[in-house]
VOGU-3710 file (C-alpha; in Angstrom, 3 decimals, decimal comma):
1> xxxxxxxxxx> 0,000/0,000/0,000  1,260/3,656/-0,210  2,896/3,063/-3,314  0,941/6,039/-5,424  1,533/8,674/-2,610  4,190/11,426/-3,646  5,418/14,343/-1,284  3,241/17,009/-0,922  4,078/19,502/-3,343  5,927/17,902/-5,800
11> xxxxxxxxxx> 9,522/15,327/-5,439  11,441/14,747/-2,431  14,916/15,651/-2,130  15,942/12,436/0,149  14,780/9,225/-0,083  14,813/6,775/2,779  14,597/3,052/2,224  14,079/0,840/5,472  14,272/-2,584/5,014  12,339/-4,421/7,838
21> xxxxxxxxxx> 11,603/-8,005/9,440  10,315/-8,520/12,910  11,104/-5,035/14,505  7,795/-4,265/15,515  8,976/-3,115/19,251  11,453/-0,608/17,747  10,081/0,513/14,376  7,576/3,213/15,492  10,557/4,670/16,894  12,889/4,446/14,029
31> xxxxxxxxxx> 10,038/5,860/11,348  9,563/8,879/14,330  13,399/9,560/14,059  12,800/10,044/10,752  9,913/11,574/9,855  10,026/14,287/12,797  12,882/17,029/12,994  14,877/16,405/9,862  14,183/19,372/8,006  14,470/18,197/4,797
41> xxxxxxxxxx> 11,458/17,237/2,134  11,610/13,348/2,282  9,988/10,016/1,248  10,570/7,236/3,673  10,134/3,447/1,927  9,714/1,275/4,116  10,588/-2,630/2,306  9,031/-5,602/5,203  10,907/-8,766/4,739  8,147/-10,852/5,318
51> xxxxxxxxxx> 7,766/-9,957/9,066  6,263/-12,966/11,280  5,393/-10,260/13,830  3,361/-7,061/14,235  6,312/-4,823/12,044  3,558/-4,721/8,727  0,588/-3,970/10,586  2,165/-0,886/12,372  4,236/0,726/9,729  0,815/0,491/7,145
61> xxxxxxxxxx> -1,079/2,057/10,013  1,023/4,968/10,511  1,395/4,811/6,341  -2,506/6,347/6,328  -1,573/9,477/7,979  1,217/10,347/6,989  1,985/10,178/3,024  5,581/10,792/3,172  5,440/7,133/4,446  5,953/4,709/1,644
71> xxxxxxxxxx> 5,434/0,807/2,461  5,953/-2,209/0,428  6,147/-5,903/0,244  9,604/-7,283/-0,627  9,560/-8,971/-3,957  12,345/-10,929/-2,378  14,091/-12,522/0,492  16,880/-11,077/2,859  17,960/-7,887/3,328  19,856/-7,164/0,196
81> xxxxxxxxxx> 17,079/-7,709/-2,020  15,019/-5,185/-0,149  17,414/-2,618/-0,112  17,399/-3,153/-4,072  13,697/-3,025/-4,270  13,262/0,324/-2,073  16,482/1,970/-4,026  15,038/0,758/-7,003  11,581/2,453/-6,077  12,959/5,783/-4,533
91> xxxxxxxxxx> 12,411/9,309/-6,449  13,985/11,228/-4,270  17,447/13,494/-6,024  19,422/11,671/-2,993  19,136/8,079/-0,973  19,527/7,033/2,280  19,181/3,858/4,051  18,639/3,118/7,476  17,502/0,034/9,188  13,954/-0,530/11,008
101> xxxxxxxxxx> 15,513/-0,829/14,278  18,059/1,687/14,549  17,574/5,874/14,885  18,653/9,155/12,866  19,423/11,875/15,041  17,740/14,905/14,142  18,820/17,398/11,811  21,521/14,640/10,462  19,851/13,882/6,963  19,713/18,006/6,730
111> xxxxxxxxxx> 23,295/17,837/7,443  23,842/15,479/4,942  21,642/17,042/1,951  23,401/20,825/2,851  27,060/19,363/2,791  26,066/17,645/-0,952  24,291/20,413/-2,080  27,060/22,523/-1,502  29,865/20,472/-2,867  28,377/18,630/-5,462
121> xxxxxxxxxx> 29,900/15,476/-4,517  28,491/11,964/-5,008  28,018/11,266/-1,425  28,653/12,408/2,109  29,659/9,897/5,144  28,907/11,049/8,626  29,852/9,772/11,994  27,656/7,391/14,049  27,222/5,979/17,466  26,128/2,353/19,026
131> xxxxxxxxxx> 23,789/1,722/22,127  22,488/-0,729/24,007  20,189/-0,555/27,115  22,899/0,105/29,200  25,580/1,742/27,785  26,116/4,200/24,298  29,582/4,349/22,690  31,626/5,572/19,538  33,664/2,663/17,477  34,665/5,937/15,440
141> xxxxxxxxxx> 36,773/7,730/18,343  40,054/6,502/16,991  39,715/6,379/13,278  40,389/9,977/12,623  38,511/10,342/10,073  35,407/12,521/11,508  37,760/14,912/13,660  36,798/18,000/10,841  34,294/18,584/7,836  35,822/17,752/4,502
151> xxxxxxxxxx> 34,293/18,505/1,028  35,337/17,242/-2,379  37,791/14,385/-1,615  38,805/11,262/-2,727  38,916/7,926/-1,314  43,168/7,945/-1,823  43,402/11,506/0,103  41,391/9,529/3,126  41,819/5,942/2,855  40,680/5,601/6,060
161> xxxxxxxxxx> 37,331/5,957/5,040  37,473/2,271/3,923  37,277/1,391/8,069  33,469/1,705/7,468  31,953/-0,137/5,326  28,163/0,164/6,750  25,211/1,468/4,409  23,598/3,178/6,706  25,481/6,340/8,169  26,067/8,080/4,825
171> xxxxxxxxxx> 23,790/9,819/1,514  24,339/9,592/-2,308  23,617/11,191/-5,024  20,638/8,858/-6,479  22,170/9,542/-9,954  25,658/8,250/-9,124  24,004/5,139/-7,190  21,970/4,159/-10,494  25,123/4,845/-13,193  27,483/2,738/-11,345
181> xxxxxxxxxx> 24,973/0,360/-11,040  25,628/-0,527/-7,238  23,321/-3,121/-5,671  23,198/-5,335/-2,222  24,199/-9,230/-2,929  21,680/-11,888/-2,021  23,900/-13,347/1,155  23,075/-14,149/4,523  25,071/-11,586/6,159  27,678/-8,480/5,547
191> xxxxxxxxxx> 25,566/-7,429/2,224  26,872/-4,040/2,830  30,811/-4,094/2,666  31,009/-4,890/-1,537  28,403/-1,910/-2,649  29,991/0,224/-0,256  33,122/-0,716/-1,229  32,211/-0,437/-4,700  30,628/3,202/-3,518  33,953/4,739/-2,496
201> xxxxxxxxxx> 36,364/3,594/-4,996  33,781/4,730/-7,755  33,168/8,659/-6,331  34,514/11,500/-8,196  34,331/12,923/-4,762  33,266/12,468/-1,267  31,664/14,437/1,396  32,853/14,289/5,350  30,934/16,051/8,317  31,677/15,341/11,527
211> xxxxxxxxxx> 27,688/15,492/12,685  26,225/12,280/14,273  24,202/11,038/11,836  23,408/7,072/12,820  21,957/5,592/16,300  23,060/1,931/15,729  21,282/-0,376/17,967  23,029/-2,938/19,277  21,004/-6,065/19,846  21,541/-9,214/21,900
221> xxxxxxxxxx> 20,569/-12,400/20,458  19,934/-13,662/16,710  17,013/-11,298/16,028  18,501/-8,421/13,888  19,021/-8,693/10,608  23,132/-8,954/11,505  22,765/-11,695/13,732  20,218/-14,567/11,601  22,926/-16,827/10,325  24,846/-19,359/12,198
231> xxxxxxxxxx> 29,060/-18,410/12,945  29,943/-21,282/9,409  27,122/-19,773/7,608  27,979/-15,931/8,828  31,602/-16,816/8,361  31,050/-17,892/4,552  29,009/-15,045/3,548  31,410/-12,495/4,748  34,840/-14,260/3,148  32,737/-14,387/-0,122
241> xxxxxxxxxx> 32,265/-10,728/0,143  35,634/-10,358/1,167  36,920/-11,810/-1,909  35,065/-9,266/-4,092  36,497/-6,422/-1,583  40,276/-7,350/-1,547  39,755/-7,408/-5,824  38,230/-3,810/-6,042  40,950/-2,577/-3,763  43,700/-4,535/-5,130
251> xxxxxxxxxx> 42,077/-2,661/-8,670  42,694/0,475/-7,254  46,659/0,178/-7,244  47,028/2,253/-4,398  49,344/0,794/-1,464  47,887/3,205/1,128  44,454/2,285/0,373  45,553/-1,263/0,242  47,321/-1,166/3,916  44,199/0,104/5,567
261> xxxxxxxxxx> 42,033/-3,014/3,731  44,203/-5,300/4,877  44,916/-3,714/8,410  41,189/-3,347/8,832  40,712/-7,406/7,652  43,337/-8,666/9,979  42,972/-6,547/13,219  39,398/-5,655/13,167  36,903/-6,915/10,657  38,306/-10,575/9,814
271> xxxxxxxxxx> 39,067/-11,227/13,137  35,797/-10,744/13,986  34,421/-13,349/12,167  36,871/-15,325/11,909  36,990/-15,524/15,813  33,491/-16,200/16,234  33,497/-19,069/13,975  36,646/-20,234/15,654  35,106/-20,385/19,318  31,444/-21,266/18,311
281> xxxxxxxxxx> 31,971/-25,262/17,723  28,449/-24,876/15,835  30,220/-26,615/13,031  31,745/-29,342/11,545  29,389/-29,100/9,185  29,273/-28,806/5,423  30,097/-25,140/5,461  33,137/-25,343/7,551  35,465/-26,513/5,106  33,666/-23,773/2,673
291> xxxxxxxxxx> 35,189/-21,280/5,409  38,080/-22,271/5,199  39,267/-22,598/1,748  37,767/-18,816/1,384  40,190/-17,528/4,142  42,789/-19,557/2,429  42,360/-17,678/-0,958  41,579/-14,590/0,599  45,010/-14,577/2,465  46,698/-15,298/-0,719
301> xxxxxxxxxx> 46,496/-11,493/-1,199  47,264/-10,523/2,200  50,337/-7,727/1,984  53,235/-8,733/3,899  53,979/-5,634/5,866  50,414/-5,533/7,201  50,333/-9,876/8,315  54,140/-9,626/9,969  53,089/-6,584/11,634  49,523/-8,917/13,426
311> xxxxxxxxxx> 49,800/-10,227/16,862  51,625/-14,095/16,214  48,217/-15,426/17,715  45,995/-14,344/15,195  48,741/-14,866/12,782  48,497/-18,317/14,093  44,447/-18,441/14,506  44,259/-17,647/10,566  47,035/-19,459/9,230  45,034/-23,314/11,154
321> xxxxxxxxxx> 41,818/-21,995/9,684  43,152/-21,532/6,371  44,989/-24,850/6,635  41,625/-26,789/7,956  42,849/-27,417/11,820  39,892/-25,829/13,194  40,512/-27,976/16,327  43,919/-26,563/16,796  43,093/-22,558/16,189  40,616/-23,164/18,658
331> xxxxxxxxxx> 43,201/-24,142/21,525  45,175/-20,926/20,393  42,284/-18,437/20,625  41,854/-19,954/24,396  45,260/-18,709/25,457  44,411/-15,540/24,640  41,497/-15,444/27,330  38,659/-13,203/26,276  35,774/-11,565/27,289  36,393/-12,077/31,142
341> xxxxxxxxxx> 37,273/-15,666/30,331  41,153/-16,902/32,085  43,515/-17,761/29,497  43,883/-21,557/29,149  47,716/-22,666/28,305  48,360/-24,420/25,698  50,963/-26,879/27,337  54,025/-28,586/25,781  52,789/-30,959/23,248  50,059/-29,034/22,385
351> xxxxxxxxxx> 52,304/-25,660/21,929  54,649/-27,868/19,618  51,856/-29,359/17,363  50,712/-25,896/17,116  54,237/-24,688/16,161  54,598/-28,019/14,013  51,284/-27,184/11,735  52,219/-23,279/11,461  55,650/-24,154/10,176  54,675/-26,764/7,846
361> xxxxxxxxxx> 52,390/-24,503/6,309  54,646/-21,679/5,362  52,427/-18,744/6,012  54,696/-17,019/9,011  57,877/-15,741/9,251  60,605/-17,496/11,413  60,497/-14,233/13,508  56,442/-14,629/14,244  57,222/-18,639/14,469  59,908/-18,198/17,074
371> xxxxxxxxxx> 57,927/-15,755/19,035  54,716/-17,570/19,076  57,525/-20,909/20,169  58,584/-18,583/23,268  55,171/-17,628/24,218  53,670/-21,017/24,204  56,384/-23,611/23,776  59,437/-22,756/25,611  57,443/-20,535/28,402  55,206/-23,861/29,291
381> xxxxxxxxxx> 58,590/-25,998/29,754  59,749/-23,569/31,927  56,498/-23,294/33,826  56,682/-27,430/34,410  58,105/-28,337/38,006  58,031/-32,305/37,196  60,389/-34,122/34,753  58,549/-34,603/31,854  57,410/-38,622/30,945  59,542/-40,614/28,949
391> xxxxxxxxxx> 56,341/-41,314/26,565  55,343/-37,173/26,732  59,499/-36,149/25,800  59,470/-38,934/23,073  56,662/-36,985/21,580  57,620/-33,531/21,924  61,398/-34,312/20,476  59,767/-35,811/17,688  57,626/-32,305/17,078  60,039/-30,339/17,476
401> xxxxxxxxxx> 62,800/-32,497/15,408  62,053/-30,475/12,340  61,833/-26,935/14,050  65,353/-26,408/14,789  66,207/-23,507/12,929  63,160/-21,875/14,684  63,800/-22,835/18,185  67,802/-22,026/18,027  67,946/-18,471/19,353  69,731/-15,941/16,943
411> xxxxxxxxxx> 73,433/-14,825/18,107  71,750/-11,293/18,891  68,767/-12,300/20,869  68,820/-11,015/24,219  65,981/-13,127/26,327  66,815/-14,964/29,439  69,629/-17,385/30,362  67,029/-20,252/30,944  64,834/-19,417/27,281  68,050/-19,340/26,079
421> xxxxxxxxxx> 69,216/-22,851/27,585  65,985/-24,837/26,927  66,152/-23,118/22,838  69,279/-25,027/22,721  68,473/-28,070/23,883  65,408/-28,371/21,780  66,708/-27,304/19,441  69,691/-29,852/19,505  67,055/-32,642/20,095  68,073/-32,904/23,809
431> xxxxxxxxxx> 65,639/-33,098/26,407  67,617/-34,462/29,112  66,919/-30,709/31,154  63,391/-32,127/31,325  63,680/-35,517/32,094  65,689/-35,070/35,149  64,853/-33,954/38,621  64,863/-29,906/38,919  63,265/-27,132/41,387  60,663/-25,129/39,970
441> xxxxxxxxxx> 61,444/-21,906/38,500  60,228/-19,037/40,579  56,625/-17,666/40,016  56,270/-13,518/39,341  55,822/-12,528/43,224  53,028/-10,241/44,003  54,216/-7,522/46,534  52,551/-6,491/50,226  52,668/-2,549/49,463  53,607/-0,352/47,098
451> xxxxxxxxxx> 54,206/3,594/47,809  55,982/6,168/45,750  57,225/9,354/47,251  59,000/12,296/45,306  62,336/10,869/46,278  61,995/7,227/47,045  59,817/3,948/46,156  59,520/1,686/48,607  58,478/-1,918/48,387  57,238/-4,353/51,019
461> xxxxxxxxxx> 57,919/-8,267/49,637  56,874/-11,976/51,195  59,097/-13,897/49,743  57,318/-17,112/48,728  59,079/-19,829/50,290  62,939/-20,089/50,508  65,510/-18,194/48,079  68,928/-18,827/46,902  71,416/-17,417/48,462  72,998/-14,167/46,575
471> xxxxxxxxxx> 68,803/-13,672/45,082  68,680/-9,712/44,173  66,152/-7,115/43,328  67,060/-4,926/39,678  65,694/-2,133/38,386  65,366/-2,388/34,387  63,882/-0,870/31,296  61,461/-2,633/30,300  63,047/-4,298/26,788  66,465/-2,996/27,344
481> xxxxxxxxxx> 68,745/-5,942/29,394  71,975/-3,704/29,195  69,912/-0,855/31,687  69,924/-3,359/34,116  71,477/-2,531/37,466  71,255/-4,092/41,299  69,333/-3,242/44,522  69,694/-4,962/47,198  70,898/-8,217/48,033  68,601/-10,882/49,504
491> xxxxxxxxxx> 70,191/-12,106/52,571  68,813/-15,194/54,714  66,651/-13,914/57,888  65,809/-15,971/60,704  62,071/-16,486/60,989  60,926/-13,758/58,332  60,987/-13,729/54,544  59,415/-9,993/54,744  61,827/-7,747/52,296  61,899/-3,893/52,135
501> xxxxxxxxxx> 63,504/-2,517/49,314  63,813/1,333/48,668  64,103/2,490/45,234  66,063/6,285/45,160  66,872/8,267/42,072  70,631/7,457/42,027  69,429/4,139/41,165  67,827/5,207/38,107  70,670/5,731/35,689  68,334/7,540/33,059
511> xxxxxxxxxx> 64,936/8,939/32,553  62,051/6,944/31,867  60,023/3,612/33,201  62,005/1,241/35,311  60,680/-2,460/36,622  61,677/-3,505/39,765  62,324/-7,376/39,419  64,667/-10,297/41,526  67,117/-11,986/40,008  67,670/-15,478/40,427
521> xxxxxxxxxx> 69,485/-18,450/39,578  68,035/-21,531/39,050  68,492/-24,556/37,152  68,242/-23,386/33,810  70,707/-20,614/34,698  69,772/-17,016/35,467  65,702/-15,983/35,995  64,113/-12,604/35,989  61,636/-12,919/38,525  59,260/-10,023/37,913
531> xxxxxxxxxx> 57,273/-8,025/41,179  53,919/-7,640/40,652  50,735/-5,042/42,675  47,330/-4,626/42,648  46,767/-1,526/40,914  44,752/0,198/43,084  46,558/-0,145/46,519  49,387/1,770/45,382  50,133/4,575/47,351  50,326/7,659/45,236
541> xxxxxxxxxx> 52,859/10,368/47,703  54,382/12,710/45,501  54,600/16,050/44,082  54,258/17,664/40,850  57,930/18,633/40,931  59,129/15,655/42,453  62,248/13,478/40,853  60,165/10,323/40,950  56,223/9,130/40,011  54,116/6,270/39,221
551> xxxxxxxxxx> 52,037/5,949/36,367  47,937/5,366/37,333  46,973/2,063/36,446  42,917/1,204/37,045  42,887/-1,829/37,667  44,395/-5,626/38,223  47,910/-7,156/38,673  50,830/-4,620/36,868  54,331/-4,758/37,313  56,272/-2,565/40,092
561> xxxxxxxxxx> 57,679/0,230/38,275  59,173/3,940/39,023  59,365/6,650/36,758  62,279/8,792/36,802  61,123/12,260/35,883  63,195/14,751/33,522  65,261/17,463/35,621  62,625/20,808/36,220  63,947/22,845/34,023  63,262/20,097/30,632
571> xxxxxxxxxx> 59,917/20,010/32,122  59,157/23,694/32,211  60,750/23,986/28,965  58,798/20,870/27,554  55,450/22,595/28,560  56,275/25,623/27,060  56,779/24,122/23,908  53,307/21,590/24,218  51,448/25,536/24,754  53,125/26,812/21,724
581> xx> 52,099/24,110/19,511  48,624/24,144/20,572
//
């Protein structure tokens, strides 16, 4: 119904298509957002996805009063297709879309429409916000890209633009949208990254103002139109869409535009999805090898600069998926414990099949291999108080047989005595350090107290059970072994293990962060043992001139460390120049 009805007075200049399916508790809110407060002359369309619940029956209600409400049947299925159908039946000189659930702030379309009208550019993005019932926030606030209104540029003056790739926080130039022929795929999910995609590279110019212009709602559950398919299915869809992506921007020939697709894929975007399939064992099914022979050719394009410079976990997460061990990436992603959830080790013989599959596939460097072998591999031997079973070493030497030139450390490396030791060894095929009898290597120890003054730190210890004779507390910077100088020696005392170390300037040989750790030597040769606090019960007593400070951390278990502040005068002088630069 509605389909005859035209804006009173003649055309509209913006045309809104809303695609809909079961959001009858939001949508009277959504077509309010619109229709109230934009100041622009409009046509909203609304396009029901065949809606199970009460979304037709309200929308063609409020459709009889008010004729710049438009509302349709999709001749489809899916979202895509009804984004088609409304674009396809829109008269308005500019479109819009927004979905049936979500909110436009008002005066944002009138933002929009001014900023094109002015520049003549075939379309404007604007910034946008998410909420939920308890919290609102801005995924925007460190993409620099909305900091300042911009008219008339290209996607290669602000590649950055390419971070978002949603449909719905952004008008075009109807005209443009028809030429270039841009349309949503038929797919289960992410139907809006290849059109917009498409969108950007295509514009003579683009439009940027810095007005909120999209209230994304942020749903739990599998209701919104995001959330329908399963994590294989999901997973799928996107890497097909993907593909299509990395080709347009691969078309382009422009490295910088290329670097922020790819940096977007592997740290934000693709990791997404690629995560959720990962920890959701919804499937072995039939679409789960689909998944991961996309990733597989997706990757093939992956540039080099942007994959060495992802954390080796992920590295490692993708590289399993890609190669089918499903099983295996799924062990990784749980040592990387999140959302609230402890990290789960991977142990020995896990670490080295891990390390096993990654090198036999040939998608990581022997600088990500090694460090994802001292994160998992070497750092669980060390952890491991018992000799290891005859049956468990057999296995691991066998593993590890063909990772030699991975595990021997390079002449330059500067980790620990022990890393260093147990490298060798496996590295030689020798395992005899873990068959045999051996204390346990000392645990990071978690001080009593912690307070900083303007001229000292001081430090209250337990010692956890006895230490080795000629033990001693170091300050370091962190990454930097050569900085490395000595407290105070531990020395045995009858009937308390209760240390108080003091931490002066003088002992700071430079500016900068310093970590208070003990040294110790154990059975593997020298250990770094470092001194951990709870956040907040450090005592915070110094000045603003003070030689010495603490950086504020909010929350949870952080290393000890002391800043040594710059002499007064740098600081003065280093304010002065912040204030002239301003």
């Amino acid at each position: 119904m509605g389909e005859e009805q035209v804006w009173p007075g003649g055309e509209p200049d913006v045309s809104v298509v809303v695609p809909t399916h079961d959001v009858g508790e939001w949508v009277d809110e959504c077509l309010s957002s619109l229709l109230d407060d934009q100041g622009v002359a409009l046509e909203v369309v609304v396009v029901d996805d065949r809606s199970t619940d009460d979304t037709w029956e309200r929308v063609t209600s409020r459709a009889l009063t008010d004729p710049r409400l438009r509302v349709v049947r999709s001749t489809g299925s899916g979202g895509g297709q009804a984004r088609n159908y409304g674009a396809a039946l829109a008269r308005g000189k500019f479109l819009v879309f927004c979905d049936g659930d979500d909110l436009v702030p008002a005066g944002a379309l009138e933002a929009m429409l001014s900023s094109l009208s002015s520049s003549g550019s075939d379309m404007v993005v604007g910034d946008f916000l998410k909420f939920s019932p308890m919290r609102t926030w801005s995924p925007t606030a460190r993409w620099n890209v909305f900091t300042e209104r911009r008219a008339g540029i290209t996607i290669a003056e602000l590649p950055a633009l390419l971070r978002n790739r949603a449909c719905w926080n952004r008008m075009f130039r109807r005209d443009f949208w028809v030429e270039n022929a841009i349309a949503f795929p038929s797919v289960p999910r992410s139907n809006d990254i290849v059109p917009m995609t498409t969108a950007l590279l295509a514009a003579r110019t683009i439009d940027v103002v810095p007005d909120v212009v999209y209230l994304y709602r942020e749903r739990p559950g599998a209701s919104s139109m995001t959330s329908r398919a399963g994590s294989s299915t999901s997973a799928a869809s996107y890497l097909s869409q993907e593909l299509v992506c990395a080709q347009l921007v691969a078309g382009a020939g422009d490295e910088g535009l290329a670097a922020v697709y790819w940096s977007l894929f592997l740290g934000s975007d693709g990791w997404v999805h690629v995560r959720r399939f990962v920890r959701e064992p919804e499937g072995a099914g039939a679409v789960e090898p689909d998944v991961c022979a996309l990733l597989d050719q997706h990757l093939h394009g992956v540039r080099a600069r942007q994959w060495d410079r992802t954390e080796v976990e992920r590295q490692a997460v993708y590289t399993l998926v890609r190669g089918g061990r499903v099983d295996l990436a799924r062990a990784v992603l749980l040592t990387t414990g999140e959302e609230d959830v402890a990290p789960v080790p991977l142990g020995a013989v896990r670490a080295a099949e891990v390390l096993a599959e990654l090198h036999r596939s040939g998608h990581m460097s022997s600088a990500s291999l090694r460090a994802f072998a001292d994160r998992h591999l070497v750092a669980a031997l060390l952890a491991t108080p018992a000799p290891l079973d005859a049956a468990v070493a057999a296995r691991l030497l066998d593993l590890v047989r063909p990772l030699a030139d991975v595990l021997r450390p390079p002449a330059t490396d500067d980790e620990s005595a022990p890393a260093r030791r147990l490298r060798e060894s496996l590295a030689a095929g020798d395992l005899s350090l873990l068959v045999g009898e051996r204390p346990t290597i000392p645990a990071p120890v978690t001080v009593s107290s912690y307070r900083v003054a303007s001229a000292s730190a001081e430090i209250v210890v337990d010692l956890p059970g006895p230490v080795p004779a000629g033990a001693t507390f170091t300050v370091v910077k962190p990454g930097r072994p050569s900085t490395r100088r000595p407290l105070d020696v531990v020395e045995a005392e009858k009937g308390s293990r209760t240390r108080r170390v003091v931490v002066t300037r003088s002992d700071l040989a430079s500016e900068g962060t310093w970590a208070v750790e003990l040294e110790v030597s154990t059975w593997l040769g020298t250990v770094y043992v470092p001194l951990l606090v709870d956040a907040p019960s450090v005592v915070r007593d110094v000045t603003r001139w003070g030689p010495l400070t603490v950086r504020r951390k909010k929350r949870g278990l952080v290393p000890v460390t002391v800043v040594r502040r710059p002499p007064l005068p740098r600081r003065a002088l280093r304010r002065l120049e912040r204030g002239l630069h301003r």
